[in-house]
C-alpha positions, 0 to 999 in steps of 0.5 A: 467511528472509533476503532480500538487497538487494545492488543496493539503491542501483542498483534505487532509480535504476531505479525512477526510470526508465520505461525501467529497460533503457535506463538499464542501457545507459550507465555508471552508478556510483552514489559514496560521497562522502568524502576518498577517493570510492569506488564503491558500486555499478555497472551492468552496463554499467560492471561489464563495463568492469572497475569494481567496487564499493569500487573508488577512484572515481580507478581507476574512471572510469579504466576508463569513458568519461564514466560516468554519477555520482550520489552514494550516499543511505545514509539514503534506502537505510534507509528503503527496506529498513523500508518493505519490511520493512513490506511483508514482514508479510504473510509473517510477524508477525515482521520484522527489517531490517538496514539497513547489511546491506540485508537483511530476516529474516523468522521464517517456521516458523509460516508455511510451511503457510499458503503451502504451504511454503517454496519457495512461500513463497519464490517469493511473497516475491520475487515482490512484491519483482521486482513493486516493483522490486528484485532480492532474493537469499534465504536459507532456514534453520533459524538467521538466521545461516545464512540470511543467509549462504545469501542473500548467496551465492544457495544454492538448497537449504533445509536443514529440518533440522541434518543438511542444514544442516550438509552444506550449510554444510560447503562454504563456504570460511572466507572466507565466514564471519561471523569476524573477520579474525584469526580467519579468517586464524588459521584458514587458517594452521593450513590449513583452507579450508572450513567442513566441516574447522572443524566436524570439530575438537574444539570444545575445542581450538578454544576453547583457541586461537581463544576462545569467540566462534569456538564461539558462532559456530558454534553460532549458525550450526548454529542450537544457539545463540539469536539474539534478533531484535527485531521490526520495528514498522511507523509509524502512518502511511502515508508513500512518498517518491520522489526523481526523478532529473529534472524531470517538467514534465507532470502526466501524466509523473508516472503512472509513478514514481506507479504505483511508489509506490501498488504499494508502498503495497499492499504494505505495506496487505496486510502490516499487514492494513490499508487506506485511503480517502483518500491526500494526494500531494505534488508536490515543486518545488525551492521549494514543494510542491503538495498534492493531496487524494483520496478514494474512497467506500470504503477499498481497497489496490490499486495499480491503482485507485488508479492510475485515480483519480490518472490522471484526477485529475492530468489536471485539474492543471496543474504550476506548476513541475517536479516534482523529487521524490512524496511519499505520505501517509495519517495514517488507516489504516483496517480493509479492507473485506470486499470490494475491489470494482474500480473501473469502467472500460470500458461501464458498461452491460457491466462485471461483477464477480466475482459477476456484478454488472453495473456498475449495481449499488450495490456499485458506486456508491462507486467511482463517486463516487470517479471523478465527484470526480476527475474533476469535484473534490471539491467538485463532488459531494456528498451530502445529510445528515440535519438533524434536522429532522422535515419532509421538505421540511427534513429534508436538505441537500447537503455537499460535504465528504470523503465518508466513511461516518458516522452520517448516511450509515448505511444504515437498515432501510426503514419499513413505507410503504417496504416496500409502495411502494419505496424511492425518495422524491422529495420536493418541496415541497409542493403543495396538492392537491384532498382524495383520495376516502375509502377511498383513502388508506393512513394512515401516521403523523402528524408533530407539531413546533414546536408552540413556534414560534408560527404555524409549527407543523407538524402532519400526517396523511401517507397514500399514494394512487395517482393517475389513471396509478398512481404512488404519491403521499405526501400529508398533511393540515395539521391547522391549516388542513385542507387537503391536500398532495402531499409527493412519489413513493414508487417 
């Protein structure tokens, strides 16, 4: 399948727009500088005033009353065509960008069962290009030559097999054909027009009098001839940027193009089968650059909560000056969780999800803690780490740090005194408490520690016991001095 890109350079403006229709309205040219400027591409408003892209700029703004001018970014246009071309992973394992063609090829024989064949796979393709923005032309045959001369000439038909694709490339003219321009006019001296008349002399007589490179050509486009096509291989990294084509003075105005970036972010996740937790903004100024940080409790692709997390993030950012330009950017790119559950908006009392969970449910408290961080900043919610210290009342202390899944925040199995009385512990510093009656405890263990630190030795025989309105109450004896102690509620 090739996938064409021809308005690449205006569907790049127009992702700088919230109102893509409003930009088409006035006279666009997007200009290829050098010693004779040239146009490289027109909106419609200019097109239907007669100018044309390869058009002098001279002879065009001829035509246009005060068109609108901006200047050609040939390297921006690269690196958007690799970043789809990540995004188009998940259609094929193997991806070939042409940027100087601005198009894609993607091997997809091995994948059209997957997707229930290839004009569904088609649709899907294109579908994820429209939803980023861009207008994409495709092309679907047995030979990358023919499918990219299908693309560029919008033929609907996929010819699955020689016959068809040689009834459906025997109606191209000559002219359309991927010859050089001697070879060409060669050809239409002796006159022949269409491909059909070539294919139809004897392949003898053309090598004779055109040389080999004219069968090579025709073989390649038949697909008898192998063309070998490197494979794209994406970066290690995750890295968008964002030209804006005018200041953003409002840390809220930056939803939009920002919204642009995290769908292409997804895109490309779902192609490499990946996914993230945490992602760094930057805000572009002419002369500086602010950074921003976000975390979330667990990795996740989709635009749409990203968008949220940013939402309420930027919310809280003042600008320190226009932003000119996004950059987005993850240097940990992480295996996808089993599930991506959505954030939570609306009533938390009401949200379900697909299974039927309601908001309250701990699948759910990821997402949460990544909302409270964005809302309240990162150093404002915390979680509590395991010291390494045997006594309870030591045992853990408050890190406001990137929450992150680790060692300490494993989920561990509960013990047998959990099992029997829950698994909430709140545990406070201890308190003398008079000795319980005999027969109402349940031991559970003793603690021995700093037997080394003179005077400071913890030595203790923890029990439950239930007190006069029935909670549980988790006790202990101190073996130095015997006297008992309420540690905390279990349940």
């Amino acid at each position: 399948m090739a996938i064409q890109l021809p308005h690449l350079a205006l569907d790049l403006q127009a992702r700088h727009h919230a109102d893509a229709d409003r930009l088409a309205q006035h006279p666009l040219l997007i200009v290829e500088r050098g010693e004779r400027p040239r146009v490289h591409a027109a909106n419609r408003a200019a097109r239907r005033a007669g100018a044309r892209p390869g058009m002098p700029l001279g002879d065009a703004l001829a035509l246009l009353d005060t068109p609108e001018l901006i200047e050609d970014d040939p390297v921006a246009r690269a690196r958007e065509i690799h970043q789809l071309a990540a995004a188009l992973l998940q259609f094929s394992d193997h991806v070939h960008p042409e940027p100087g063609a601005q198009r894609i090829l993607l091997e997809v024989g091995r994948s059209r069962r997957l997707f229930g064949g290839l004009p569904a796979l088609r649709e899907r393709a294109e579908a994820v290009l429209r939803e980023l923005g861009f207008q994409p032309r495709t092309g679907m045959a047995r030979s990358p030559a023919a499918a990219r001369l299908l693309a560029a000439h919008r033929h609907p038909e996929i010819p699955e097999d020689r016959d068809a694709l040689r009834r459906s490339l025997a109606r191209f003219p000559l002219g359309t054909l991927p010859l050089p321009a001697t070879t060409r006019e060669a050809l239409q001296a002796t006159g022949l027009r269409v491909f059909g008349e070539l294919l139809r002399l004897p392949r003898a007589e053309l090598a004779r009098r055109h040389g080999p490179d004219l069968l090579q050509t025709i073989d390649r486009l038949l697909g008898d001839a192998c063309e070998t096509l490197p494979r794209f291989v994406p970066p290690a990294t995750l890295e968008l940027t964002l030209r804006l084509d005018h200041e953003i003075r409002a840390s809220t105005a930056l939803v939009f193009p920002l919204r642009r970036l995290l769908q292409q972010a997804e895109q490309q996740l779902r192609g490499r089968a990946l996914s993230l937790q945490g992602m760094q903004l930057d805000l572009q100024h002419r002369e500086d650059t602010t950074r921003l940080n976000l975390e979330r409790g667990q990795p996740g692709i989709r635009a749409a909560d990203w968008l949220s997390l940013w939402q309420t993030r930027l919310e809280r950012e003042t600008l320190q000056a226009p932003v000119i330009g996004l950059r987005l950017h993850s240097a940990e790119l992480l295996e996808p969780p089993a599930t991506d559950d959505g954030l939570l908006t609306g009533d938390p009392a009401g949200d379900h999800d697909d299974a039927g969970h309601g908001a309250g449910h701990p699948r759910h408290l990821p997402a949460v803690l990544a909302r409270l961080r964005a809302r309240l900043g990162a150093q404002q919610v915390g979680r509590l780490v395991n010291r390494g210290t045997p006594a309870p009342e030591d045992a853990q202390e408050p890190v406001f740090a990137a929450m992150r899944p680790g060692p300490d925040t494993a989920t561990h199995p509960p013990s047998p005194a959990q099992q029997a009385c829950g698994t909430a512990l709140w545990v406070h510093a201890p308190e003398p408490v008079p000795a319980p009656r005999s027969g109402d405890t349940q031991p559970l263990g003793r603690l021995e520690n700093g037997w080394w630190d003179r005077e400071n030795d913890r030595r203790r025989d923890y029990a439950l016991t239930r007190d006069v309105r029935g909670r549980w109450i988790w006790l202990f004896r101190c073996l130095r001095n015997g006297g008992w102690f309420r540690q905390g509620y279990w349940g």
